[in-house]
Short mmCIF file of the C-alpha atoms (twelve columns), coordinates in Angstrom:
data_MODEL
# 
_entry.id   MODEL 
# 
loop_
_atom_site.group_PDB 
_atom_site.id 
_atom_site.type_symbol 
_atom_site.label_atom_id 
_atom_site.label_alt_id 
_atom_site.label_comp_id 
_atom_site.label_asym_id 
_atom_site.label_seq_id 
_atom_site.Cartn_x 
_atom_site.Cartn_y 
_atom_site.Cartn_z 
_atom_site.pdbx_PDB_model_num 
ATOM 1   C CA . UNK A 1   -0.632 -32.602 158.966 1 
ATOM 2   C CA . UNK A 2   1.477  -34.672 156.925 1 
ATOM 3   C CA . UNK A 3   5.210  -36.381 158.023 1 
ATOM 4   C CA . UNK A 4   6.873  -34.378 155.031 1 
ATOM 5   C CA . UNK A 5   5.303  -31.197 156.607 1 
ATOM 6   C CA . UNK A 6   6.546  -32.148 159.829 1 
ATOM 7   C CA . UNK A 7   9.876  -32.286 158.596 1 
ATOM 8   C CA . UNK A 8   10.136 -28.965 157.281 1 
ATOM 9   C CA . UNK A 9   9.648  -27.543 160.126 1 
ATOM 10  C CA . UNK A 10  12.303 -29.131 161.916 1 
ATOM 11  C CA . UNK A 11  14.948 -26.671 162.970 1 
ATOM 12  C CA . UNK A 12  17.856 -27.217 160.834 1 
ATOM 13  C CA . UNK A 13  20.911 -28.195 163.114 1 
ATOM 14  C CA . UNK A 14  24.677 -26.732 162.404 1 
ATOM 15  C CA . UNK A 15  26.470 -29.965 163.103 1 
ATOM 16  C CA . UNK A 16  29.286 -30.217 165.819 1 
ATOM 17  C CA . UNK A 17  32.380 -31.727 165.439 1 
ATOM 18  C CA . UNK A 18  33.674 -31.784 169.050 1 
ATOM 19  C CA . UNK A 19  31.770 -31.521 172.381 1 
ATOM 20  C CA . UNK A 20  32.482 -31.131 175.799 1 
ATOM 21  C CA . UNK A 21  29.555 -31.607 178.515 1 
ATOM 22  C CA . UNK A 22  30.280 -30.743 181.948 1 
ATOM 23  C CA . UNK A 23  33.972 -30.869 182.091 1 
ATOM 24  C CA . UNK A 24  36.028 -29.554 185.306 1 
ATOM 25  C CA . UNK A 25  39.724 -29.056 185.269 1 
ATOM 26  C CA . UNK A 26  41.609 -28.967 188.195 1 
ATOM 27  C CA . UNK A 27  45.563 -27.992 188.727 1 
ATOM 28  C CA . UNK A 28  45.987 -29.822 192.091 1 
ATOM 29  C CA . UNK A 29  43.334 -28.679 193.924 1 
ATOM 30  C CA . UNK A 30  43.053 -25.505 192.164 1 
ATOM 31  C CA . UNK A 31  39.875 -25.896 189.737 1 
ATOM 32  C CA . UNK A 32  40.829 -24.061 186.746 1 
ATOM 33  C CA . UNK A 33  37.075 -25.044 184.539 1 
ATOM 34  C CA . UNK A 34  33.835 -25.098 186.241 1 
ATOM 35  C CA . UNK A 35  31.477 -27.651 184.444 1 
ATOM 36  C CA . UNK A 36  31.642 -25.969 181.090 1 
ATOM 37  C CA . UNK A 37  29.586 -27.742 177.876 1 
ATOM 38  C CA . UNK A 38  30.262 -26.570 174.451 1 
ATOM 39  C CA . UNK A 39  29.849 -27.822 170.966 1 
ATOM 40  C CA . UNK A 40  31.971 -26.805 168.490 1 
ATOM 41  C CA . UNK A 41  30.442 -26.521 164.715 1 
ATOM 42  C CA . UNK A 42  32.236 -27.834 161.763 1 
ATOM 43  C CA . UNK A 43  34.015 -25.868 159.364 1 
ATOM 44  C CA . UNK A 44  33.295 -22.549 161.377 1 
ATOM 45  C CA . UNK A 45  35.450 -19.812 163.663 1 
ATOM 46  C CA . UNK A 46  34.985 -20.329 167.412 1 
ATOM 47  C CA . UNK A 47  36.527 -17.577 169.461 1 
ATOM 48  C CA . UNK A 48  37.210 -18.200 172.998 1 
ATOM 49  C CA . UNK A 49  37.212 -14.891 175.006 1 
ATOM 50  C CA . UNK A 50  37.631 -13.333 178.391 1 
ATOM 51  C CA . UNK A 51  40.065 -12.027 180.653 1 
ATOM 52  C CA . UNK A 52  43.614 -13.355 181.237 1 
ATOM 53  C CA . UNK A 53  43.241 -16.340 184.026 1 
ATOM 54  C CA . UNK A 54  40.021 -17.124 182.883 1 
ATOM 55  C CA . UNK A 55  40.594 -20.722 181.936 1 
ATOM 56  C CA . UNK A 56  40.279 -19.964 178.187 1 
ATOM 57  C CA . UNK A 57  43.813 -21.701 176.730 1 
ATOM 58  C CA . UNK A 58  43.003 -24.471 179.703 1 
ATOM 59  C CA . UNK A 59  39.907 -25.488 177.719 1 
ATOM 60  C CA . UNK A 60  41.264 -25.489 174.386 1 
ATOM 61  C CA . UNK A 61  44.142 -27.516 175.476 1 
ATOM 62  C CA . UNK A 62  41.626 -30.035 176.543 1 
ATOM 63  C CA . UNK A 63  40.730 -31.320 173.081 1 
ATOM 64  C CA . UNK A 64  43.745 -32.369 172.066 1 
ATOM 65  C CA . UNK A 65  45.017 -33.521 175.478 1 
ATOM 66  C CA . UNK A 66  47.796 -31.021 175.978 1 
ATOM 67  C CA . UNK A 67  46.651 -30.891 179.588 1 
ATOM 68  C CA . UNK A 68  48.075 -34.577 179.629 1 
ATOM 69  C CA . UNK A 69  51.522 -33.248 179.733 1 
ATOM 70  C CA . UNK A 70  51.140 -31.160 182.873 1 
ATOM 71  C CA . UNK A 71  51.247 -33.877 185.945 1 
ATOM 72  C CA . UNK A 72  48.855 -31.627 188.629 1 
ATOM 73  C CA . UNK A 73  46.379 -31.601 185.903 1 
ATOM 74  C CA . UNK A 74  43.033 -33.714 186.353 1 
ATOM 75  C CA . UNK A 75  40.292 -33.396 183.702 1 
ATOM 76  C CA . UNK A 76  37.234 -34.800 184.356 1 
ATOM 77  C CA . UNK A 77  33.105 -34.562 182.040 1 
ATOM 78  C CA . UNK A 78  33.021 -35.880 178.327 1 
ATOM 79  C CA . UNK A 79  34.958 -34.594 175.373 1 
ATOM 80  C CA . UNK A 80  34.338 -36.127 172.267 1 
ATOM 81  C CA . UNK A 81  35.476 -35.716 168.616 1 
ATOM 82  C CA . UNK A 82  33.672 -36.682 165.438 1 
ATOM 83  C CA . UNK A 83  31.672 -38.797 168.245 1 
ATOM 84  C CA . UNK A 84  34.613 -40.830 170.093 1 
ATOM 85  C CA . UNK A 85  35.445 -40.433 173.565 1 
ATOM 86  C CA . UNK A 86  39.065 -38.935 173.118 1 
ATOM 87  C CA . UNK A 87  39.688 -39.342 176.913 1 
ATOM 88  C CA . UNK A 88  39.069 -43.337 176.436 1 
ATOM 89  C CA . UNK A 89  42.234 -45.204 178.084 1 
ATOM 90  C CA . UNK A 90  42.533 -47.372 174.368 1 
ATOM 91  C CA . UNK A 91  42.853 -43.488 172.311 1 
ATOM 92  C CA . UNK A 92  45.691 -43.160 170.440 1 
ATOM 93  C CA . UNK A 93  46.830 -39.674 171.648 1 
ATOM 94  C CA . UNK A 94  49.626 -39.445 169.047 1 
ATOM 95  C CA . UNK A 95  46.852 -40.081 166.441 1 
ATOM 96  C CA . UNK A 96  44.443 -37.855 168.155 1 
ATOM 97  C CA . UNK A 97  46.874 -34.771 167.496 1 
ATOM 98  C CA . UNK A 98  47.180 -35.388 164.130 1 
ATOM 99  C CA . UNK A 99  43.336 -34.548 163.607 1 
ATOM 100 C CA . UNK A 100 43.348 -32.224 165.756 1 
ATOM 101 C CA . UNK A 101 46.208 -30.155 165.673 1 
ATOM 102 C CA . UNK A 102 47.934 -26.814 167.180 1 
ATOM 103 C CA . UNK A 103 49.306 -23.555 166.568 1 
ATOM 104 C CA . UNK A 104 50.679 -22.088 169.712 1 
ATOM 105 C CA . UNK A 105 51.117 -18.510 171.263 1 
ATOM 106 C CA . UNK A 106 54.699 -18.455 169.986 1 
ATOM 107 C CA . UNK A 107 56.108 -19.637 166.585 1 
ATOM 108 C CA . UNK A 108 58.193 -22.625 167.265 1 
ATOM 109 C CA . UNK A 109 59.538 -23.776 164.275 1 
ATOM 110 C CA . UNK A 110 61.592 -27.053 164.480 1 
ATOM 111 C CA . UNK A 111 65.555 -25.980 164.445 1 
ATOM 112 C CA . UNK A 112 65.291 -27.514 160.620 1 
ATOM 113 C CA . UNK A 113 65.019 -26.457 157.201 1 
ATOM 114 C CA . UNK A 114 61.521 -24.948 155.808 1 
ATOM 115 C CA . UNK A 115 61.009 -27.837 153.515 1 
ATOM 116 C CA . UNK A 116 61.737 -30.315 156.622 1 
ATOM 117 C CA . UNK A 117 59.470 -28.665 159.435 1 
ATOM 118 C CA . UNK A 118 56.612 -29.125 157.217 1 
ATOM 119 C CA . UNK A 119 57.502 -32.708 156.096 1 
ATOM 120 C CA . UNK A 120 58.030 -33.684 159.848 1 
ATOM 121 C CA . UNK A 121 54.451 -35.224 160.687 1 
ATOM 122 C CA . UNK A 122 53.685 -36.503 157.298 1 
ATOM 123 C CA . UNK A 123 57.157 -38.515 157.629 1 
ATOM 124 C CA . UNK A 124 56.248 -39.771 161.433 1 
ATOM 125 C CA . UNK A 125 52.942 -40.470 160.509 1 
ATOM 126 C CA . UNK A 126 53.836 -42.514 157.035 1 
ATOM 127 C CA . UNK A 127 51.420 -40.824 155.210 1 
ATOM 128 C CA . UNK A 128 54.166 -40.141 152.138 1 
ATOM 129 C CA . UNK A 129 54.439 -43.165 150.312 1 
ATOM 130 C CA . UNK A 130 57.773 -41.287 147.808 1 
ATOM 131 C CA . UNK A 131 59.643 -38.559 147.771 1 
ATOM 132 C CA . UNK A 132 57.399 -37.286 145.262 1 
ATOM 133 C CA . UNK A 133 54.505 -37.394 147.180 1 
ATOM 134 C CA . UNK A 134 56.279 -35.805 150.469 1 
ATOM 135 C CA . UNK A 135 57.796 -32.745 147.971 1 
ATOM 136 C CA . UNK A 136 54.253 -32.474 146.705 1 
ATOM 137 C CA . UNK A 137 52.327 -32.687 150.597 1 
ATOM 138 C CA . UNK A 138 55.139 -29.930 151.640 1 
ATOM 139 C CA . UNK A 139 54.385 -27.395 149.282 1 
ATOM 140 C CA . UNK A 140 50.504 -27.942 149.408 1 
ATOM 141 C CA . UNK A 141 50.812 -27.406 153.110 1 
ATOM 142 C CA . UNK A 142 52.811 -24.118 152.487 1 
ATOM 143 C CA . UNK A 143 50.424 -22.648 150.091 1 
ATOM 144 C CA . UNK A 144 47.257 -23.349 152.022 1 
ATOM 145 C CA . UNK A 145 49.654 -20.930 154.543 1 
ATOM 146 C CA . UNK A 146 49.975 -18.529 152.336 1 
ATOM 147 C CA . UNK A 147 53.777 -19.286 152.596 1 
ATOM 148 C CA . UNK A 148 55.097 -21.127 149.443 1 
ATOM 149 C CA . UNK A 149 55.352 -17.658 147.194 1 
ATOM 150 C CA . UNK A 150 57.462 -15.840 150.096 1 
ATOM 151 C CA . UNK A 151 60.026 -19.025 150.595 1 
ATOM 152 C CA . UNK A 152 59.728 -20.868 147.389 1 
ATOM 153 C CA . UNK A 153 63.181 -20.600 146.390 1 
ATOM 154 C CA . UNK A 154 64.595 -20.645 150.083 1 
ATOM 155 C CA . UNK A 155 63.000 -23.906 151.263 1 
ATOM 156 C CA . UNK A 156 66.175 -25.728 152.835 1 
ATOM 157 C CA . UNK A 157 67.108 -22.414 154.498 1 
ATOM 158 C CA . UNK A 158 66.303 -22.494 158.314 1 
ATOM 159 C CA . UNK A 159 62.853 -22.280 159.554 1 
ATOM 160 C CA . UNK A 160 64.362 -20.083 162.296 1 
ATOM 161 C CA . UNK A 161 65.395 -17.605 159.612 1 
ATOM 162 C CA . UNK A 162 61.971 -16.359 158.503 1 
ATOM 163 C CA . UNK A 163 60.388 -13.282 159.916 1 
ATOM 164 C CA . UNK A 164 57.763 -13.752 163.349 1 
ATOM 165 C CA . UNK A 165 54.751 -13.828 161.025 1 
ATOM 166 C CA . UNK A 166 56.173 -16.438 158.623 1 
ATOM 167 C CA . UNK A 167 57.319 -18.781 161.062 1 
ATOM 168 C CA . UNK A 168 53.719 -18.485 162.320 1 
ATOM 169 C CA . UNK A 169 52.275 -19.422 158.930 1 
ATOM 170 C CA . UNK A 170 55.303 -22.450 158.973 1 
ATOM 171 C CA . UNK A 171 53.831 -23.564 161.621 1 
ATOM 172 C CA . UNK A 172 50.784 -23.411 160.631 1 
ATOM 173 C CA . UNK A 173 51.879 -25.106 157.257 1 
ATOM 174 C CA . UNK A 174 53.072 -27.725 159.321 1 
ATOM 175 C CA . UNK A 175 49.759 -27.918 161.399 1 
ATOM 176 C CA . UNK A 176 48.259 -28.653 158.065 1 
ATOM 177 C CA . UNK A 177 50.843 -30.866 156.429 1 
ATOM 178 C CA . UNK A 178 49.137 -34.187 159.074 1 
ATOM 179 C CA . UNK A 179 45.639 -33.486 157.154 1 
ATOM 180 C CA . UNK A 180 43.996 -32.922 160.801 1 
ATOM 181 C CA . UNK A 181 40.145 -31.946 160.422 1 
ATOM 182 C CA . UNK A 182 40.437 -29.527 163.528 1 
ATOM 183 C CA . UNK A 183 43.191 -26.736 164.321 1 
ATOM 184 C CA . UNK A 184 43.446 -25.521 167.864 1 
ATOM 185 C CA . UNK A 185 45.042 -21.589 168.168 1 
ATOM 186 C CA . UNK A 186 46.061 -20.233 171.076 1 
ATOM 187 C CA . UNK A 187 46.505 -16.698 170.815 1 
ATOM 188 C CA . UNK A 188 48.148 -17.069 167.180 1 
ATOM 189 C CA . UNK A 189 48.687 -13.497 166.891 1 
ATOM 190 C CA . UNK A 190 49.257 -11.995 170.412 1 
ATOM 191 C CA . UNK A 191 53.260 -11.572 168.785 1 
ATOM 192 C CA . UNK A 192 52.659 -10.613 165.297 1 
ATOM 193 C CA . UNK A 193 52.698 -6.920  164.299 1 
ATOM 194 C CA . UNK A 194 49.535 -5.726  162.821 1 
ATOM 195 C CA . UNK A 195 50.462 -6.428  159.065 1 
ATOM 196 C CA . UNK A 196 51.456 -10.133 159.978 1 
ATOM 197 C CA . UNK A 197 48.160 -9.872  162.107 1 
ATOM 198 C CA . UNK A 198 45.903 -9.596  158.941 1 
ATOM 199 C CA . UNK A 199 47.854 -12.085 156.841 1 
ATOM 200 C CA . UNK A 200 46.971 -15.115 159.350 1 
ATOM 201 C CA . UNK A 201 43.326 -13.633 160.330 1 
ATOM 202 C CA . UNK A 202 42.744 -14.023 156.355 1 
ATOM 203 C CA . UNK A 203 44.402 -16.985 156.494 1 
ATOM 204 C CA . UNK A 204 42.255 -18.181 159.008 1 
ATOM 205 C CA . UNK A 205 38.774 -17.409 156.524 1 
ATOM 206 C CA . UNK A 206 40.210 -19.163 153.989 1 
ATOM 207 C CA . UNK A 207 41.124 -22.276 155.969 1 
ATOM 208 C CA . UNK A 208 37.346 -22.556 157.252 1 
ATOM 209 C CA . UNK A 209 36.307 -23.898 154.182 1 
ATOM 210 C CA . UNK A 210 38.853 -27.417 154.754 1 
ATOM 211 C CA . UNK A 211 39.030 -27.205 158.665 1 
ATOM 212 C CA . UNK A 212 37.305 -26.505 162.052 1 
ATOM 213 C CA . UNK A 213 39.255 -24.038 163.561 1 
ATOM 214 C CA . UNK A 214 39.312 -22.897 167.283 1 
ATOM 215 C CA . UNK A 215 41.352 -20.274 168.141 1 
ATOM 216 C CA . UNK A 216 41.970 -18.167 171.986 1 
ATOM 217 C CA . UNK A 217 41.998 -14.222 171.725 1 
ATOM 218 C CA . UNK A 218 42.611 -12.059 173.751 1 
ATOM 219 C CA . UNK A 219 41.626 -9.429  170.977 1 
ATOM 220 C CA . UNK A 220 37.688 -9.136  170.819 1 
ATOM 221 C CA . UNK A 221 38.085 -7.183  167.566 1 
ATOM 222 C CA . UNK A 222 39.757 -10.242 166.455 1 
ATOM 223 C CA . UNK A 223 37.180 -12.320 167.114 1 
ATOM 224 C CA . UNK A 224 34.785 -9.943  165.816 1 
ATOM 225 C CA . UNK A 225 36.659 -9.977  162.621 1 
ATOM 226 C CA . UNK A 226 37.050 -13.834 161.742 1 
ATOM 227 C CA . UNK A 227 34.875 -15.713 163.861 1 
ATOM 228 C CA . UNK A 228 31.152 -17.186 163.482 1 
ATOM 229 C CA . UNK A 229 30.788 -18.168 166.738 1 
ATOM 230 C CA . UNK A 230 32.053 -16.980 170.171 1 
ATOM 231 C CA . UNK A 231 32.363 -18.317 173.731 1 
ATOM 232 C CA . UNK A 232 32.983 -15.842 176.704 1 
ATOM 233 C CA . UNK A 233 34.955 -17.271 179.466 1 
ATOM 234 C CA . UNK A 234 34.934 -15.930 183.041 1 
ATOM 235 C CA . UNK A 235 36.372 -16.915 186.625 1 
ATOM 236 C CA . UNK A 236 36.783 -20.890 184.801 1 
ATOM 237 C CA . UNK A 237 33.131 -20.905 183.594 1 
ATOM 238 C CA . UNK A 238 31.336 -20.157 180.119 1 
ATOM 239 C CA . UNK A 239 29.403 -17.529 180.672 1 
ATOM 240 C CA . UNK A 240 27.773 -16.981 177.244 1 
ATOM 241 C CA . UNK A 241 28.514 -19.241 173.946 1 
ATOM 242 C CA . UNK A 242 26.300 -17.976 170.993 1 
ATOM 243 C CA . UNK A 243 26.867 -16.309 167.073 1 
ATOM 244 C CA . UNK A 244 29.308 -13.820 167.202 1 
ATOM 245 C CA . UNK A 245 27.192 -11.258 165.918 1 
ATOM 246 C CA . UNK A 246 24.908 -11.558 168.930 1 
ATOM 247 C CA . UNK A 247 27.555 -12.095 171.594 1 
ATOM 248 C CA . UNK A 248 28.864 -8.701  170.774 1 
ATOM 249 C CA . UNK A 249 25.921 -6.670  170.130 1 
ATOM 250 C CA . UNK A 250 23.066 -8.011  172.462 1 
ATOM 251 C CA . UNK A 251 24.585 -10.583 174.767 1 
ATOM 252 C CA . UNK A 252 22.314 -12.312 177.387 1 
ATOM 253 C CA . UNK A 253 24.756 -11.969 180.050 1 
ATOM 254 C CA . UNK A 254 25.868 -8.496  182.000 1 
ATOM 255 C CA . UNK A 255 29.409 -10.205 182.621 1 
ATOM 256 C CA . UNK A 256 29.517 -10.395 178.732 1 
ATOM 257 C CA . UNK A 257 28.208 -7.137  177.989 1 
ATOM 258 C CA . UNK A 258 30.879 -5.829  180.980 1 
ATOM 259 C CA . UNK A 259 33.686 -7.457  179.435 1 
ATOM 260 C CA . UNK A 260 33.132 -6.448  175.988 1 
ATOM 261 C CA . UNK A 261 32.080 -2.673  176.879 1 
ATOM 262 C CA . UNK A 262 35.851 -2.915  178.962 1 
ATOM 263 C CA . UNK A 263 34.447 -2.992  182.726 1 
ATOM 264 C CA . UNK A 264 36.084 -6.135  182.999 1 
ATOM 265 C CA . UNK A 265 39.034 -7.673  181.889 1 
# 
């Protein structure tokens, strides 16, 4: 057998842009993860599913170090991104948001103009080097949203003005507007009607294509909708992580195949 034949049959590897191996979380003595490893592919949908109190949003918030801001929290296993050690004393956490940023449960637009809650990070970060350039990052950001045609000729009206779904999207805009490579959600949609619903979930597809995008649901037709792959969360551990597909219609786990079936949850 020859080494090019050997090579072919080398299974072909989706590559992962963050990891986690055997991380624990603990809110004072309360442990809220139980030594949970996951790798999250590039440029895909991973849903993160399971019951409320499972430790779902706890894990998310751990790659971008939002458990940092809560003072009982302990972390503890490896997280990486793009290879680093993001948990490394010398990381730039301000930096490390920027790449990996955050939509939250709630739309909290900055008490500023449209135009200015997207220009925000861009102008912190000095990645504008004109005007020009900001006007021009601003309303890039908004149409990757899907925003810029619904606010176009309103954008120094209040961000606080625009409906629940838009100032979802704004937020999102201004998720994007930093050029991160990753974009945490955490339940995006949980207080969107079902029209504003749609618009982000196909906003979501689309985005795939320029970012890595993890997102917390507590809507498993959501995640059967939108994402590629899904993790099942349960009691603080990961129960199942596989392709959506399978995790929904053959799981390898009763727990799963409970929760999804509605005997749990």
């Amino acid at each position: 057998m020859d080494s090019t034949e050997v090579t072919k049959k080398q299974p072909v590897m989706s590559t992962s842009i963050m990891s986690a191996k055997n991380v624990d979380v603990f809110y004072g003595k309360k442990q809220a993860i139980k030594n949970v490893s996951l790798e999250i592919p590039e440029n895909q949908i991973t849903a993160l599913i399971g019951p409320s109190g499972c430790g779902k949003s706890t894990f998310l918030r751990c790659f971008n170090r939002m458990n940092d801001t809560i003072q009982t929290c302990k972390v503890t296993g490896d997280i990486r991104f793009a290879g680093q050690d993001i948990y490394n004393p010398k990381v730039d956490v301000v930096a490390l948001r920027a790449r990996i940023g955050m939509v939250f449960q709630k739309a909290n637009p900055f008490p500023k103009s449209i135009f200015e809650n997207v220009a925000y990070g861009p102008r912190i970060h000095g990645l504008a080097k004109s005007k020009a350039e900001l006007e021009h990052m601003v309303i890039a950001s908004l149409k990757s949203a899907g925003l810029y045609n619904e606010v176009s000729d309103r954008l120094h009206e209040s961000g606080t003005s625009l409906s629940g779904g838009q100032q979802q999207r704004l937020c999102i805009a201004r998720a994007i507007a930093v050029q991160p490579q990753v974009i945490l959600m955490d339940e995006p949609c949980s207080a969107l009607d079902p029209i504003a619903t749609a618009i982000v979930e196909e906003l979501m597809e689309s985005m795939k294509e320029n970012f890595t995008i993890v997102i917390v649901t507590h809507s498993m037709q959501q995640a059967a909708r939108i994402s590629q792959k899904t993790a099942f969360f349960h009691l603080g551990e990961l129960v199942e992580f596989g392709d959506t597909k399978a995790i929904f219609t053959n799981p390898n786990d009763q727990r799963t195949q409970n929760y999804i079936s509605g005997r749990i949850g």
